[in-house]
Structures are given as C-alpha cells and as structure tokens.
N, C-alpha and C positions, 0 to 999 in steps of 0.2 A: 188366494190359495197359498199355503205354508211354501213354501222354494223346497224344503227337503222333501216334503213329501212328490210334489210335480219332479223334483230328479231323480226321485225313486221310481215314477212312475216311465219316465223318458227310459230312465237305466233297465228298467224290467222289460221295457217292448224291445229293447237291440240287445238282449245277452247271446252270450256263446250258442253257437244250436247245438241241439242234442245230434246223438248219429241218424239219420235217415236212411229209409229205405226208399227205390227208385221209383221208377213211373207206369203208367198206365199203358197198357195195350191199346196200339192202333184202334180205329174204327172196323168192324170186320167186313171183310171183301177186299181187303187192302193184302197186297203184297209185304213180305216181313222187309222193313228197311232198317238203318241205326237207330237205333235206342235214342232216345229223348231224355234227357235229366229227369231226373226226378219229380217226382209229382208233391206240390205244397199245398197247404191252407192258400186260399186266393187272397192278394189284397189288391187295391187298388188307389189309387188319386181319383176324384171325383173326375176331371177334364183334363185339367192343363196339368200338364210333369213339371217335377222343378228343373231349372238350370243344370249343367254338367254331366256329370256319367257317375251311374249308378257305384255302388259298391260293390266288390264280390259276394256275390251268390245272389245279388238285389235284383229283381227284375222292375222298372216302370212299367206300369198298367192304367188304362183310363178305363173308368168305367162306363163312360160315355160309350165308347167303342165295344165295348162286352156284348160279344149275343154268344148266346148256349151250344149254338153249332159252330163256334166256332173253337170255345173252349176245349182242348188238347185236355185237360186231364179234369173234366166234370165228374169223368166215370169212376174215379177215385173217390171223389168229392163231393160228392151227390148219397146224404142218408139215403136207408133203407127200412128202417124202422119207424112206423110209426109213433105218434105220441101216444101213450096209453092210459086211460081210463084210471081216477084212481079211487081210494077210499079212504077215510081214516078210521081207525081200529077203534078200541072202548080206550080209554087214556092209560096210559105207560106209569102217568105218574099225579099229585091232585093238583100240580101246576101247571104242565101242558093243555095249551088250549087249541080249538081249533077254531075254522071260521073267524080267528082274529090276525091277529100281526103274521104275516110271513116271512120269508126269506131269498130276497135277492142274493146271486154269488156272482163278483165280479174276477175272473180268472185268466190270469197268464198264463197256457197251457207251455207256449214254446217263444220264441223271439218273431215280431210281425214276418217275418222273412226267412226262409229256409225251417218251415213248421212241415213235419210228414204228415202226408195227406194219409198213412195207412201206418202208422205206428212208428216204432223205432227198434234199433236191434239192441236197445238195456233196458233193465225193471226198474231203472233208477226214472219215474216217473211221478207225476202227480195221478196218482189213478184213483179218483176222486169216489166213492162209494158211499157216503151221506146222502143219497140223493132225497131219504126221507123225509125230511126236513127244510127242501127247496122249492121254491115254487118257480124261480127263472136263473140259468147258468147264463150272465155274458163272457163270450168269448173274444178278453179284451189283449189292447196291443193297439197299437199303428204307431210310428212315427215319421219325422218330415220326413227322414231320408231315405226310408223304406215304401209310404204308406199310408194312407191314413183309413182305409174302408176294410174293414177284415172280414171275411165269411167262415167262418168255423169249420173244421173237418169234421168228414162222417164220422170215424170211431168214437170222438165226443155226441155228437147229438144223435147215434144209434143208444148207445150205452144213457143218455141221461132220456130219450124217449119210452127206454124199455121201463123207465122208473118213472114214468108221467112227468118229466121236468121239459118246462120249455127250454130253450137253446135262443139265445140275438148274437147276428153279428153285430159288429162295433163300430161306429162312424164316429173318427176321433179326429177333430181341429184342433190343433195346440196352441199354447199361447205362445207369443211371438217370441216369446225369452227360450225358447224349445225348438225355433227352427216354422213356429204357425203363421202361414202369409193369407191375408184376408184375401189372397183372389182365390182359393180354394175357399170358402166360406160362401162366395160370387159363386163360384162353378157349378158348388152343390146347389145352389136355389136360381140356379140360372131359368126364362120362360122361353117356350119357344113361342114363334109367332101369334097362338090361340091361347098365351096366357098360361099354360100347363107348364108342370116341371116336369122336365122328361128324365133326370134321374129320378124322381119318386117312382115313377112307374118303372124305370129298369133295378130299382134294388128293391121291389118287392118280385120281380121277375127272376133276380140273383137267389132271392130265401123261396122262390118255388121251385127254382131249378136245383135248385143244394139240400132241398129238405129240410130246412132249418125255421124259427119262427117268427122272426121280423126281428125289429134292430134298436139298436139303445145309442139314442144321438146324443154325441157331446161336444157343442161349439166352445169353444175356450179361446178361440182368435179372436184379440181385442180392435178393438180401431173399430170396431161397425158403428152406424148412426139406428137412426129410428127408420128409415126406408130398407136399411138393411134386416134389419126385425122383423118388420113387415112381411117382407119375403120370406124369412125364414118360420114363419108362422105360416102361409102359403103353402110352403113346404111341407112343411109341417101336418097341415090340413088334409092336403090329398095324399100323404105318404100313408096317414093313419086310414082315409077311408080308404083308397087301393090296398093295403093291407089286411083291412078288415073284411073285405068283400072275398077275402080267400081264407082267413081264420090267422092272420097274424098278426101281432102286437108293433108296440112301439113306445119305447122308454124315453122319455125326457130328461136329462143329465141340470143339474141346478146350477147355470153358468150366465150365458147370455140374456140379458134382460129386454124387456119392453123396447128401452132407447138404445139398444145394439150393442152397449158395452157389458163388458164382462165384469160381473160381480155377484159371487158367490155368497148367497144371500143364509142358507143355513135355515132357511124356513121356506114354506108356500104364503106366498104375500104378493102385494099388489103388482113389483116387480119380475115376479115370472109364472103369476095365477093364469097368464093365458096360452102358456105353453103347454100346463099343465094340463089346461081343460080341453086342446088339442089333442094331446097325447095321451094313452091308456093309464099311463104311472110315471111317477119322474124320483130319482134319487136325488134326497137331499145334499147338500153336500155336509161336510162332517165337522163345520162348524157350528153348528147346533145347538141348542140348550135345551133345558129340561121347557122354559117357557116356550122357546118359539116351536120346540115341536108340541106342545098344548096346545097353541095359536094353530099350529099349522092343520091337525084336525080337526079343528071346530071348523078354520076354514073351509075346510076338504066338504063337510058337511052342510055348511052353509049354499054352498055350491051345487048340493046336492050329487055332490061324490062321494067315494068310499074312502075316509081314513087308510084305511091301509095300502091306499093303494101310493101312499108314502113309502117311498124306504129311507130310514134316516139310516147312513153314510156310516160304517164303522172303518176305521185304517185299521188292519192289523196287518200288514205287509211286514212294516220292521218290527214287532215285538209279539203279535199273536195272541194265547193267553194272558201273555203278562201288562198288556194295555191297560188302565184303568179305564172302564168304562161306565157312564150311568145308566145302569141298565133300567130303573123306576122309569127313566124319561120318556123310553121305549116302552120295554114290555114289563111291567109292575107285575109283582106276586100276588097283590092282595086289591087288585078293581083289573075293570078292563085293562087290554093293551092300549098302548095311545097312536103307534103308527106301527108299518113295519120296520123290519131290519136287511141291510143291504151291506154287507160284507164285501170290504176290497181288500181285494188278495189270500185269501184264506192258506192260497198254495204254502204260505209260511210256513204249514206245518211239515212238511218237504224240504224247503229252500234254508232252513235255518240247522237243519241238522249237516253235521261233519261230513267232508270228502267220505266217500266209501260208506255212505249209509245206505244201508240193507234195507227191503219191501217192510218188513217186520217191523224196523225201526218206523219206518213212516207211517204204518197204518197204527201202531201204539199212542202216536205223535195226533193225528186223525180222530181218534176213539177221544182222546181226549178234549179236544177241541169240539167236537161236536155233542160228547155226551156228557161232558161234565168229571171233575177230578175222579169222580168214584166208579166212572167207567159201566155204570151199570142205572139206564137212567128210571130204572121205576126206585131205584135210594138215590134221589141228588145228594148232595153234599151241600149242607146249609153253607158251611163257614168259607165254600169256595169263592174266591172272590170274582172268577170268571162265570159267567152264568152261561152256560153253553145249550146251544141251541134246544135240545132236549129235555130240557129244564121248565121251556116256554112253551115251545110249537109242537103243536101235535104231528105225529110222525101218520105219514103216509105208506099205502100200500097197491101194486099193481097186481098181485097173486089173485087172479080173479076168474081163473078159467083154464081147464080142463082138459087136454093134460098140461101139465105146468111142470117142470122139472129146471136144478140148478145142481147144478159143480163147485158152485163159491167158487168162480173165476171172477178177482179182481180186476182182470183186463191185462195184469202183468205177473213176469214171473222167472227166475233163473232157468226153466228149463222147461218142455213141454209133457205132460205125459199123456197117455193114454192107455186107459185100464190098467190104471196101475205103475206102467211102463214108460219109462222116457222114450220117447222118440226124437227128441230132439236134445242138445244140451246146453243150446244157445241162448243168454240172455233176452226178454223182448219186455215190450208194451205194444197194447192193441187195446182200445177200450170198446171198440166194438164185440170183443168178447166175451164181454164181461157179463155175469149171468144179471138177476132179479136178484138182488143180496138182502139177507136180512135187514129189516129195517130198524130194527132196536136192540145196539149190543153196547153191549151183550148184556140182558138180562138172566137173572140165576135163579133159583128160588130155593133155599134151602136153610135149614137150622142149624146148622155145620159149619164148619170151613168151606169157603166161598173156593174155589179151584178159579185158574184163570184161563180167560177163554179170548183168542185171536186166531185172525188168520195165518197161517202158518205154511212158508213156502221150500219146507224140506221135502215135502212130500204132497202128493196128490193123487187124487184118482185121474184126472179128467183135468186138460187145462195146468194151472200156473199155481193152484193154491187147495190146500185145504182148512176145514177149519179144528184147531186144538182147543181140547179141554187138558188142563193139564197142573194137578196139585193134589191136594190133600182132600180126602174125601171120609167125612166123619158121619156124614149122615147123606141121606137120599141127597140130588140136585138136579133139578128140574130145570131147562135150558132152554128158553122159548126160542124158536128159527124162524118160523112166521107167523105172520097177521096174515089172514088168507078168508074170501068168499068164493069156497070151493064149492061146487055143487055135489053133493053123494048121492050115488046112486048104488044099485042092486051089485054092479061088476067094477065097483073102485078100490083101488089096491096102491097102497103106500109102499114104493120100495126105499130102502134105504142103507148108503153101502159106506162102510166102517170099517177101523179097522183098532185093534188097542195094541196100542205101541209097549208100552209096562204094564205092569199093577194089574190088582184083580178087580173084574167089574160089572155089574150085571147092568143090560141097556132093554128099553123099551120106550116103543115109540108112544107119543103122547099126543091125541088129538080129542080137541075140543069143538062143539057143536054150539057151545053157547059165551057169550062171555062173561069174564069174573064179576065177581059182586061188588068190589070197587077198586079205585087205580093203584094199578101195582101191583095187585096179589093175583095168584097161581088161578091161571082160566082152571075150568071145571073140565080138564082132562079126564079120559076115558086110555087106560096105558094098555099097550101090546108088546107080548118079552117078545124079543128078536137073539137070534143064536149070536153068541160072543166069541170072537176069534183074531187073534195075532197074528190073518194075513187079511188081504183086501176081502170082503166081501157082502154080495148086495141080496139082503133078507125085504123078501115079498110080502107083505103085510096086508090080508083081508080088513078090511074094516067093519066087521057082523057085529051087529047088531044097534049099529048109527045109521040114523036118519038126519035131512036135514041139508044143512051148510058147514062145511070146516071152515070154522073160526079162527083157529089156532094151532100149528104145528112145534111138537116139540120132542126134548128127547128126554127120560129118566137116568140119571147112572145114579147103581147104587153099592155101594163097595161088597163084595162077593162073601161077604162073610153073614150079608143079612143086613147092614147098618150099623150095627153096634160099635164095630172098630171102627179103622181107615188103615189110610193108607196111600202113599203116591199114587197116582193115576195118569196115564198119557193115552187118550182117546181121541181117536182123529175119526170127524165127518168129511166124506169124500163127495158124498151124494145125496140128493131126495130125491124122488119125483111121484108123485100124483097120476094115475088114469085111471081112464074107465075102459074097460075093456083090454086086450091085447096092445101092444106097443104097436105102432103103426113106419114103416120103412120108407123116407123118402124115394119121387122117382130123384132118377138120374140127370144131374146136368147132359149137354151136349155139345157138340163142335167147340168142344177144346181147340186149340190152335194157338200155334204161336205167331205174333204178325208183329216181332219187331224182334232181331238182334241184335247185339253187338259185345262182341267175344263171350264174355261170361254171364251178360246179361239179357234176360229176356225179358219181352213181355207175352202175356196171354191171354186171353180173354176168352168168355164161352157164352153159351144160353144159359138161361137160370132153368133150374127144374121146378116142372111144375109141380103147382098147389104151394102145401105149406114149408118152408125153409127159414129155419134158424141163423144159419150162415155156411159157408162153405172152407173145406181146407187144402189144403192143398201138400201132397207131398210124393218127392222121390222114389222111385224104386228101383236100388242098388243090384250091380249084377249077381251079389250072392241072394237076391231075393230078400233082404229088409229093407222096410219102409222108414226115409226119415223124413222127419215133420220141415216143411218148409215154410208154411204159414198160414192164415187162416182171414178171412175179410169175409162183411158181408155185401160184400159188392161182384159182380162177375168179371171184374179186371183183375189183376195182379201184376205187378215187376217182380223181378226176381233179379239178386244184380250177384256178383262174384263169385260162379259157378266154376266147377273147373272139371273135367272129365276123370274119372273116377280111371285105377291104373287098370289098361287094358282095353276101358269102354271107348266104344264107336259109335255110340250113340246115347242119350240121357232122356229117360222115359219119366211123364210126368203125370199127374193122376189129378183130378178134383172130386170130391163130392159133398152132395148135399149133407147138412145137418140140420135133424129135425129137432122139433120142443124135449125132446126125449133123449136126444142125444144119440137118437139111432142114425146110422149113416147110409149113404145109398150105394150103388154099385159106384164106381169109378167112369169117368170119362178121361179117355185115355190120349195124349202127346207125345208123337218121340221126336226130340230135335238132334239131329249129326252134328259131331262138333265138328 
C-alpha cells in the first residue's frame, strides 16, 4: 500500500469533529437525572483496549461486551427507514447501463470518534444526494487510538435506505506502521469452546440492532501466518452465513492473503480467491491494471461468481476529478463493463473546497463529479476526461408508490423553513431528512439556451433547500424531476408549489405514462398549465385523462411571451407530491416527557404515532405564541443542549409531531419543563 495514501487514510478517520448535538433520552419510566454527553456513531475494539488512556472526547469500547440493552444511546443510533425497493428507468443516456458494473462508496462522514449520532448544528456537511448511482455506502473510519469497528449513524442509513442503497459498518485492522497490533486481528476471530466466533454473531447482532446492512472487513495487520488465515476465513464463513440468514452482506477488503501476510494484490487471484468466495463482494485494492482486472473477471466467472461483484478501488480522496483514471479497464464505452467501481473518499468533493464554502458550492462540486462536466447526464461530454458515474451506471429510482411527495431537502441547510417561513435561523445537517431526490440532474431538454438548474439554499418552501431554475430562456425547457412507477387512478392529483423569483414565465406540469423512444430524449409528456406567481404557491393538478403508470415527472417553462423571445428567468420548486385521494393527517405522538436534565439541556423521548410516519419535529413555543423550529429526527429520542429561559418565562413548553409522506403534520404532544 502507497505510505501517502494509508496517511491520508489514518489522517482522515482522526480529523477535527464537526460541532455535535447532545444525547439521547433516558429509557422511559425513569426519573429525569444529569444529562449524559452526547450521543455518537459507536465504535468499538473487537476485545482487548490498547494500553493507556484514551484521548479527549475517545471513549474505549469492547465489542465483546456490547449487548443492546445495555447500550445508552441505541435509541439515537438505531435507523428507522427501511431499505427501499428500487427500479431503473429507460436510460438517461446510450452509455449507461444497467445490470452491469456498479458502485461501491467508501466514506468518511466525520472523524471514528465524536461523529453525531443525530446531525450537527452547520450545513458545512457532506450530504451526500447521488444515491442513484450506488449500490452500497461504507461507513468508513477507525483507527488504533480511537477504534477500529464503526457502526454507522441513523441519519446516513435512514437517508441512503430511503434511496434503496445499502449502508456497512467498517471493521478496520491497520497495518502496523499506523498504530495495527495483530492481537486485535486474534480478538476478532477468537473461538469459543464449540469452535464458533462469537464476535460474528455479535456484529451481525450490532447491524440488526442499528438497522444498518452488514460490514466491509479490512485486515491490513501484518505479522499473521497460515493458521491465522485459516481463522479468519472461519470468521469469515459464519459472519457471512449469520448475516445472510437475516438479509445482510459482507465485503471483503483485497489485503490479507491465504498465508496470513498482508499483500495487496490488485486483482482476484490465487492469493485472496478464498476470501472472496466467502464473502458476498471484495474491493480490489487500487493497484490494478487494465490486465488483472480482465483476469479478475474471468476468474470471478470461472468460479462461477458474478464479475461485478468486483469493485476495483478508485483513490480520489487527494485529487477527485482530476485523478487520471483508466476507466476502459472498468467500465468501457464500447463492449461490456469488466468489474465494478468502488470509490474511496468521494467526500473530496466537500473536503477540497475553501474555509467558508457554502451548501451551493458543494453540491455544484457533487453534480459534477457524479454527472459529468456537462452537468446534465443524458449530453455526457465526450472530451471530459473524468468519466463520472453517469456516464456508465444506470441511475436508480425508489418513487414507486402512492402517495409519494418531496421538499428537495438535502438533509442540510442555513436555516429552517416551513411554508415558506423560517422558523428557525440556525445552521444544521440531518440526513435523516433528507427527501427521495431526483435522480438525474439535472436534465433539460430544450432548443434554446440551456438555464441552470441546482439546489438552492436561499430560500425554501419546506426544510433546508429548494430547487432553482435560473437563466436565459429562448425557447420552451422541459426539466425532468423524476423517474417514477406511480400507479394512476380515478382521484390522483399532482400538486406542485413554486414560486418565480424574476422574469416572466409560463410553467406546466409534465407527466408521462410511457417512456421516450430512445436515451436522452424528452419522455412523451402529457403538459398541465399551473397558475404562475411571485409568491409561494401550491397549484393542485387533476391528471384527466391518463391511464396507466407515471413514468416521468416533470416541469415546462416557457418564456411568457409565447417562446419567441427570452429572457432571465429565476424559478424556484419548493414542492411535488403525488396522491390519490385527499391528503391524509398523521395520528399524534404521545408521552412526550422529559427524563434527563441538566441546566440547559434536555432530553426527551416519546411513543411514536401510530401507522404511517415520515419523521418527527420538534419545536418551542415562545411566550408571545411563535413556534421555533428546534429540530427534526426520525427517531423518538431527542437532546436538546443550550437552552436558556426566554425573559420573563417560568417555564419552556415543548411540542413534537408526526410528519407524514405528504408533509402533513399531526396535532402536537405536548412538554412543559420549569427551569
């Protein structure tokens, strides 16, 4: 392994932490006592702790000793969303394919240690919204002196479940030039007396309790023999079938070999073919070549495996787009793909931009990386030298059912609003909020001047973002939102809430029942004018005279003069949603409570409301009667930390309610705590 790259990787699992928010509420039945720190991503040491005393803010953890009831902040850390169902659409573009190569994404959300388990209070995040394009997120990180077993927080594997992407925690042995001691290597594949590993069975126990999808092993401590292999192949063995026997995976990392030592081979070969045929998938390492990843899927094949279930190893951590890559070796233009593709560190496109970059700059940074220089992936850009994922992989879709509504909440945001209205004005990240995002941007379709299209977090309807159109408009432009298998019926209705910032503009919604006639071009839209207006507003949209399935959602603007001219244009989407029938009112949470203080900090906890729930928010209500937004999880705990009593107040009244697919809200359950 390169030394720069393994210190990039050391340097990235211990950076500075982002600000966090506090911890989880007691267990309910419990009397309110002190507040408890903060609640984090969990990690742990397989057994044995190293030597001395931890670091500030480090906690040692054995996972030997891990049970669920005893774990103090599960309730934080335990998804809520299922994995969801997905589809692929008709193709974007005549290069994307699907059923071939996919896409592993290996990510550093936050540093192994002091990661929030429920967000943080800045937009200055990785709030990762490609999900179309991935088939498994690891949630990577550990090192000696933190760490080495990470389980992922809920707001990532709620937000990447709601997009059918799997979610692994990370089981990271380091090599010994990093602090990696092979008796942690011993720990993990330790037997008890019946021959069984009994960490296999507790960290598929850890990704049922957490909601997460099983785990992506990388031994890198060198010093083992052929008995030590042995074991870890053992390991190995019943991790995968206890895994599978509940529905989760298990990645193989291309490190430890046959005879124990560590040598990263850059291909599936004799050397690590039996880890592989163990495990569901293993990432090559990124030593590579165009040959041995040939070799490696024939092998894959010979074995009667699936090729792709290769990821060959991209680095772009230090450089990102600007990597030269051989992308023929992987995913060719012109025959089959040859393996997949497994991205380490993508966050670059976050991590390289300057002090003080703005949400806007980073999802520009994002679009690019994922879609290709031309930002718009049904036109790739031949001459780009980066081939970005969109190029290749057929994009995914979960919009599959009825009612289905989104806000374009990124997950993060300078400020909150609601209808329109801030309620809050405080920076965050949550990616548990994050809606079902389009899956291909942003495509255009027009003979004109192309206007450009992002998310945009000056203003919102709902949440942290909306989406801008926003340029020169010479002729109609047609702006696909989603890939969708909606079901239509007799009483479904499109609403859609908008608002035009300049310029004059006429909009109508665009839904499609069938798709286009070949990749790229404008699905066979059926358009409905919707009223146009310079403040928020949400126009209710019959769908008469469609049958069938909604294929395609989208919107027309057409410059108000008829098309002939243009002219600037600033058109903000705030909202869509889809139903059949009337909107339907979550019930009510209940026993709200608080059962931990201490001065400004609370916790609280409640019952979830029954049936269907989106997630829940939570906010203040000030003695002159406004409500401020305090925060939002899809979990039923919450912290709240540096509260102070408002002048005059004797008391601080707190609220929760449900939020359903629609964004409708329910009554309140209601807390008053005395300061």
């Amino acid at each position: 392994m390169k030394p720069t790259r393994r210190a990039l990787l050391i340097a990235g699992a211990t950076a500075a932490v982002t600000p966090a928010l506090p911890a989880t509420a007691a267990p309910s039945g419990k009397s309110p006592r002190a507040a408890a720190p903060p609640p984090h991503a969990s990690y742990w040491y397989p057994d044995s702790l190293p030597s001395g005393t931890p670091g500030p803010g480090i906690t040692w953890r054995s996972l030997k000793s891990w049970r669920a009831a005893d774990d103090p902040d599960l309730a934080f850390n335990a998804a809520s969303v299922p994995l969801a169902a997905r589809f692929t659409p008709a193709p974007v573009n005549a290069t994307a394919r699907a059923d071939q190569a996919r896409i592993q994404s290996l990510v550093s959300f936050a540093p192994t240690a002091s990661n929030p388990s429920q967000g943080s209070a800045t937009a200055d995040y990785y709030a990762l919204t490609h999900w179309a394009y991935i088939d498994e997120l690891v949630f990577w990180g550990g090192s000696s002196g933190e760490g080495l077993i990470l389980a992922p927080n809920a707001p990532i594997v709620d937000a990447a479940h709601r997009h059918g992407v799997r979610v692994l925690g990370n089981i990271f042995l380091p090599p010994v030039a990093y602090g990696g001691q092979l008796r942690w290597t011993r720990d993990l594949v330790q037997k008890d007396a019946a021959g069984r590993f009994p960490l296999a069975e507790r960290l598929v126990a850890v990704a049922r309790a957490y909601g997460f999808d099983g785990w992506f092993v990388n031994a890198e401590t060198g010093g083992g023999n052929a008995a030590l292999a042995t074991d870890m192949l053992g390991f190995l063995r019943e991790l995968k079938s206890r895994a599978a026997a509940v529905g989760q995976r298990v990645t193989w990392y291309d490190s430890m070999t046959v005879n124990g030592s560590v040598s990263w081979q850059g291909a599936l070969d004799a050397q690590n073919q039996p880890f592989f045929e163990t495990a569901d998938d293993m990432f090559v390492d990124f030593r590579w070549s165009a040959s041995s990843l040939a070799s490696s899927g024939e092998r894959a094949e010979r074995i009667g495996r699936d090729r792709y279930e290769l990821w060959a190893g991209v680095d772009v951590e230090a450089s990102g787009w600007n990597r030269a890559v051989n992308w023929d070796a992987m995913v060719p233009k012109d025959r089959d793909h040859v393996v997949s593709v497994g991205f380490y560190r993508p966050e670059w496109t976050r991590n390289h931009l300057p002090a003080g970059r703005t949400p806007e700059q980073f999802h520009a940074a994002d679009d690019r990386f994922w879609s290709g220089r031309s930002l718009d992936p049904s036109r790739p850009d031949d001459t780009d030298s980066w081939r970005g994922p969109a190029v290749s992989v057929a994009d995914r879709s979960t919009v599959t059912a009825v009612p289905f509504a989104s806000v374009f909440n990124t997950g993060h945001g300078l400020r909150w609003y609601e209808r329109g209205a801030v309620t809050s004005d405080a920076p965050w990240n949550h990616l548990g909020l994050q809606d079902r995002l389009p899956s291909r941007r942003w495509v255009v379709h027009t003979s004109g001047a192309r206007p450009a299209v992002n998310f945009d977090f000056a203003d919102a309807w709902c949440g942290g973002s909306s989406v801008l159109v926003d340029g020169e408009l010479t002729a109609p432009a047609v702006l696909d939102v989603y890939a969708a298998r909606l079901p239509l019926g007799v009483n479904t209705a499109v609403e859609l809430t908008h608002r035009i910032d300049s310029g004059a503009v006429d909009v109508e919604l665009a839904v499609a029942t069938s798709d286009p006639d070949t990749p790229g071009s404008t699905p066979p839209y059926t358009y409905f004018p919707v009223n146009t207006v310079n403040t928020w507003q949400t126009a209710t949209v019959r769908l008469t005279g469609l049958t069938g399935t909604i294929r395609a959602i989208g919107v027309r603007l057409t410059p108000a003069n008829g098309g002939s001219g243009g002219g600037p244009v600033r058109w903000r989407l705030g909202g869509l949603a889809v139903r059949s029938g009337a909107p339907c009112t979550p019930a009510a949470p209940s026993g709200l409570r608080v059962t931990g203080a201490s001065g400004g900090d609370l916790r609280l906890t409640w019952n979830p409301a029954p049936g269907a729930v989106r997630h829940y928010t939570l906010h203040r209500l000030l003695p002159d009667g406004t409500h401020r937004f305090l925060g939002g999880t899809c979990q039923q705990a919450y912290f709240l930390t540096g509260l102070r009593p408002e002048q005059g107040e004797r008391a601080a009244r707190f609220e929760v309610r449900a939020v359903g697919e629609l964004y409708t809200s329910s009554t309140p359950a209601t807390v008053t705590h005395a300061w």
